[in-house]
N, C-alpha and C positions, 0 to 999 in steps of 0.2 A: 840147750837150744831145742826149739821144736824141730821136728824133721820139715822137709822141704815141702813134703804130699799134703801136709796136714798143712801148714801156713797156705799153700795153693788151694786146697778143698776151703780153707774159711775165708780169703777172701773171693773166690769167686762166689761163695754163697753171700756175700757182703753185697756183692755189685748186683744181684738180684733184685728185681719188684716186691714190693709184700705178698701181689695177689699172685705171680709168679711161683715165690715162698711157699705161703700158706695157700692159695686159693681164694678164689672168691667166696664172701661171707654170703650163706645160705640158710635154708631155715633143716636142709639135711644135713645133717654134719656125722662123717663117718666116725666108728668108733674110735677110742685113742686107747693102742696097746701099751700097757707099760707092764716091766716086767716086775714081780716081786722081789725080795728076797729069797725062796726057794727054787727061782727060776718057772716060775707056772706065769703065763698072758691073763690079765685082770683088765677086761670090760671096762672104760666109760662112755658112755653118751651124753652129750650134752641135750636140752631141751630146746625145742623150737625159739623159746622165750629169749635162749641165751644167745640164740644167734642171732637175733635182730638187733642186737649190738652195734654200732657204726665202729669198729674196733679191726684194728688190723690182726688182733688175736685173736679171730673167730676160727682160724683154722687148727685140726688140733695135732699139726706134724708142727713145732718145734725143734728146731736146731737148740745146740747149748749154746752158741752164740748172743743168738738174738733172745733166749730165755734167758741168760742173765743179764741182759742190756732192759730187758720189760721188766725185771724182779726188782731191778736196783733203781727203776723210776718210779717204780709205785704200781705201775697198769697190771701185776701180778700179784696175788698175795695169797698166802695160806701155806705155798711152801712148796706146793704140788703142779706138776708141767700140764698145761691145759687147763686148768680148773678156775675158771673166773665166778666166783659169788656174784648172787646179783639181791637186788633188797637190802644194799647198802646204806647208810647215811645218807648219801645225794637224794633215793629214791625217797628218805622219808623227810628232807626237805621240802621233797618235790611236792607230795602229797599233803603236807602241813601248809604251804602256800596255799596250794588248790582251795585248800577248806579257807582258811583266811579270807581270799580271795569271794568266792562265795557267799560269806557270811557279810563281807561289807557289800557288796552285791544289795544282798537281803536288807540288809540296815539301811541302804539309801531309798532302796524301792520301796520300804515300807514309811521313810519320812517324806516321800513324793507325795505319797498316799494320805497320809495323815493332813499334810499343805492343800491338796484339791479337796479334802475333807473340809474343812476349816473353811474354804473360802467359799465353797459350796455354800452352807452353812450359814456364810453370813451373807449372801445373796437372797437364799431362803426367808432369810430373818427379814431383810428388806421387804420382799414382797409380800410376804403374811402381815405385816407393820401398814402399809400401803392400804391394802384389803381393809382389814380391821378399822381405823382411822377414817377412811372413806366410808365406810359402810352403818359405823358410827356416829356422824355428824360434825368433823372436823370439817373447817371451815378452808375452803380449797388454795387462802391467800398464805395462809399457814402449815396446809398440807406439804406444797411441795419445801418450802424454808426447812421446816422439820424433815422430809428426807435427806436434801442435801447434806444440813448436817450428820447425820444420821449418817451416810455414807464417806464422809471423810473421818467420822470417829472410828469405823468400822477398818480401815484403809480401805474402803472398794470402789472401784473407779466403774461410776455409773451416773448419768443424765437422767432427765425425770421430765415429762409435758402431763401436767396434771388438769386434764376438763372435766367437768360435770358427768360423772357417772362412769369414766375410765381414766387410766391414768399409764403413762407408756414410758418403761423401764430401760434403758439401755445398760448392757453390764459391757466394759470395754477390757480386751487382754491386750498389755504395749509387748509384751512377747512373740505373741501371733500376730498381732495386727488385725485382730477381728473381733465381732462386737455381736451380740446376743439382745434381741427386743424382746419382752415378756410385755403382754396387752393383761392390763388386773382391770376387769368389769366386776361393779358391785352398785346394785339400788343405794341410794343415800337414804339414810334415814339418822332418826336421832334415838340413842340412849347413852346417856351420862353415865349411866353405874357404868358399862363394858366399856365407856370411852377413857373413864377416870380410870381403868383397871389396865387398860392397854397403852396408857402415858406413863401409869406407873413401872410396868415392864419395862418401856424401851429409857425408862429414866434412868432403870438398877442397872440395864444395860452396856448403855455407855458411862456408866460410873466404876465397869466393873464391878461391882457388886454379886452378878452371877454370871454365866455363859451366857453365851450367843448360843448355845444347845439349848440351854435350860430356859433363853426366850425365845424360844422356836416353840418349844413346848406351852409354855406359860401360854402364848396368842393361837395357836393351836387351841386350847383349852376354854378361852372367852369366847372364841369363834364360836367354836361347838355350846356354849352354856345359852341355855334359855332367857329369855329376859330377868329380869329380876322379881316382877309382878306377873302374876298370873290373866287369864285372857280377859277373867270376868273383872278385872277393878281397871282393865280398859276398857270396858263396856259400862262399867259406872262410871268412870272418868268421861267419855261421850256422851250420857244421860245426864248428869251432874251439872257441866259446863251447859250445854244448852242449854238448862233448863234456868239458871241465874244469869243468863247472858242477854237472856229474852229480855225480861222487866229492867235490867240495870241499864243495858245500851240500847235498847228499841223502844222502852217506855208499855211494852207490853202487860197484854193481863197474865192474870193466872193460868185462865184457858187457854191462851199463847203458848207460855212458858209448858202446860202440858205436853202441847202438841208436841211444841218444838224437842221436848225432851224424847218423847216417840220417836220423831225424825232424827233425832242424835243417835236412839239405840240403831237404827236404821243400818246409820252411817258407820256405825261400830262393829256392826256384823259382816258390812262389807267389806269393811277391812283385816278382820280377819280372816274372809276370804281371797284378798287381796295375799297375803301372807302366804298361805298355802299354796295358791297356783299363781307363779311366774308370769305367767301369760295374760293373768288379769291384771295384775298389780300396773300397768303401765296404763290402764283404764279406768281404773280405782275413782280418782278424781271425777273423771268427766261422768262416769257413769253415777257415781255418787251426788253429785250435782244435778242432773236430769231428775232421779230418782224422786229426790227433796222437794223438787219446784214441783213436780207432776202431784205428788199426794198434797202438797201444799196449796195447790190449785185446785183440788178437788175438795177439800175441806175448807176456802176460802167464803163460804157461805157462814161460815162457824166461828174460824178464826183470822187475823191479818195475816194477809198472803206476806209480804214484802218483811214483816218483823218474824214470820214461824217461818221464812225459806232464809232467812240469812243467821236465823240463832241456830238453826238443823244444819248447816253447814259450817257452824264458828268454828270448828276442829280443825276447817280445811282451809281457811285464809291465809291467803300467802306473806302473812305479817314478815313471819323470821326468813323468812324467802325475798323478801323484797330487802328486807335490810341486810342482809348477807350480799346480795346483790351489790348496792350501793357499796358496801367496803370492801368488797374485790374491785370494782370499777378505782377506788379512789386508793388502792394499792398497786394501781396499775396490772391490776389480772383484768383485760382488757375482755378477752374471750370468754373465759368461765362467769365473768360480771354481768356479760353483754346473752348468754344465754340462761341465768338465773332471773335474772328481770323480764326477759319477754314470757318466760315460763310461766312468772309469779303473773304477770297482766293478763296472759291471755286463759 
């Protein structure tokens, strides 16, 4: 049986606190003397690191009590009074989570990015499409029909009010609840090759056939390309035309048809003037006009005024303007109809 002093010394060390016990866990921790085998005192210190531990064995006076009560639960290991390893298993769970952790982080941030990428993208494609088609000669009753669809092939939730000479884009977010206007201003005018070439994109488009990248690019690329004919077989095309327009539709002479063909190159120089500066091209016309009747008046001693001022101007008739007119009105594009025809008249 044990002696009496020694069952009294172990339980009253039983009915003790931990931090009573051991002490409060601190980042000092005095050394822990143990004795050798030859009877010589052997140094340890523990590191700051070990005593941030939330561990009621931060302290390093052990009784044999409570060292064999922490040995036989596990919360001790290696064999030795005091000595708690750290950089265990738990810690390299802990730090293999973290990265995991992290890395799906990274993996969702960058498929966020890649989705506002994408949608961007085919917003872009819409308005470059818009531009191009308006700027080309697409006829306004079919412009906006062709975006719509254009935008439900794309999924992109956007509205469209397509008039004469601008056209207003709404792109809608049902997540946020908010909505982006883009204003696309572009001159109309007509070329078939760029207009054939930008139908064809957005054709391969929505068939899948390439990206919404790769027609970003594609209309990008027409945008920028030249016409297809050079300046001067426009300026033989305006000498040309007047010059057989006179005798076929006015019954004029030759001497007419001369003139008039003069007053066509006229009217071909100024339009490629028009071309260059912005600021004239909304002038183009009317000044074009003046120009025609004033030399036409002055040489009306020589030739007929009324058949050499309307052959010198036959480029500028509002022929395809008045009937584009007419079938917007009878498509119910009430607006875009109703200011192509006063354009055309007046």
């Amino acid at each position: 049986m044990p002696r009496p002093e020694s069952v009294a010394t172990y339980l009253n060390s039983m009915s003790q606190s931990p931090q009573q016990q051991f002490g409060s866990a601190s980042t000092r921790v005095s050394p822990i003397q143990n004795q050798s085998a030859d009877g010589a005192h052997v140094s340890h210190t523990m590191s700051p690191a070990h005593s941030t531990r939330t561990s009621p064995v931060a302290s390093p006076v052990l009784t044999p009590g409570w060292d064999d009560i922490l040995a036989s639960s596990g919360m001790l290991t290696g064999g030795s009074i005091g000595t708690i390893p750290m950089g265990g298993p738990g810690s390299r769970i802990s730090t293999a989570s973290t990265d995991s952790t992290l890395l799906a982080f990274e993996a969702e941030k960058q498929k966020i990015l890649a989705q506002l990428a994408d949608i961007f993208n085919r917003q872009n494609f819409l308005l470059l499409a818009s531009r191009s088609l308006m700027a080309f000669g697409a006829p306004l009753h079919r412009l906006e029909a062709n975006l719509i669809a254009m935008a439900l092939n794309l999924d992109v939730e956007a509205t469209f009010a397509v008039l004469p000479g601008i056209i207003l884009i709404t792109f809608g977010d049902e997540d946020t609840r908010s909505s982006e206007t883009y204003v696309v201003r572009s001159v109309a005018g007509y070329d078939m090759y760029r207009l054939g070439r930008t139908n064809r994109t957005i054709r391969r488009v929505l068939k899948s056939r390439i990206s919404v990248g790769q027609g970003v690019k594609n209309i990008e690329r027409i945008l920028a390309t030249p016409p297809i004919y050079p300046w001067w077989i426009m300026l033989l095309d305006y000498i040309v035309i007047s010059f057989f327009i006179c005798p076929l539709f006015w019954n004029g002479s030759w001497q007419d048809a001369g003139a008039s063909a003069l007053l066509g190159l006229m009217v071909g120089l100024l339009q490629l003037l028009a071309g260059r500066f912005n600021n004239y091209a909304n002038l183009f016309e009317v000044s074009s006009a003046f120009l025609v009747s004033f030399v036409a008046a002055l040489l009306q001693n020589h030739v007929c005024f009324g058949t050499v001022s309307f052959a010198g101007i036959a480029m500028l008739l509002p022929g395809l303007a008045l009937t584009t007119s007419i079938i917007e009105m009878a498509t119910k594009n009430m607006i875009s109809g109703t200011v192509r025809l006063v354009f055309a008249l007046c």
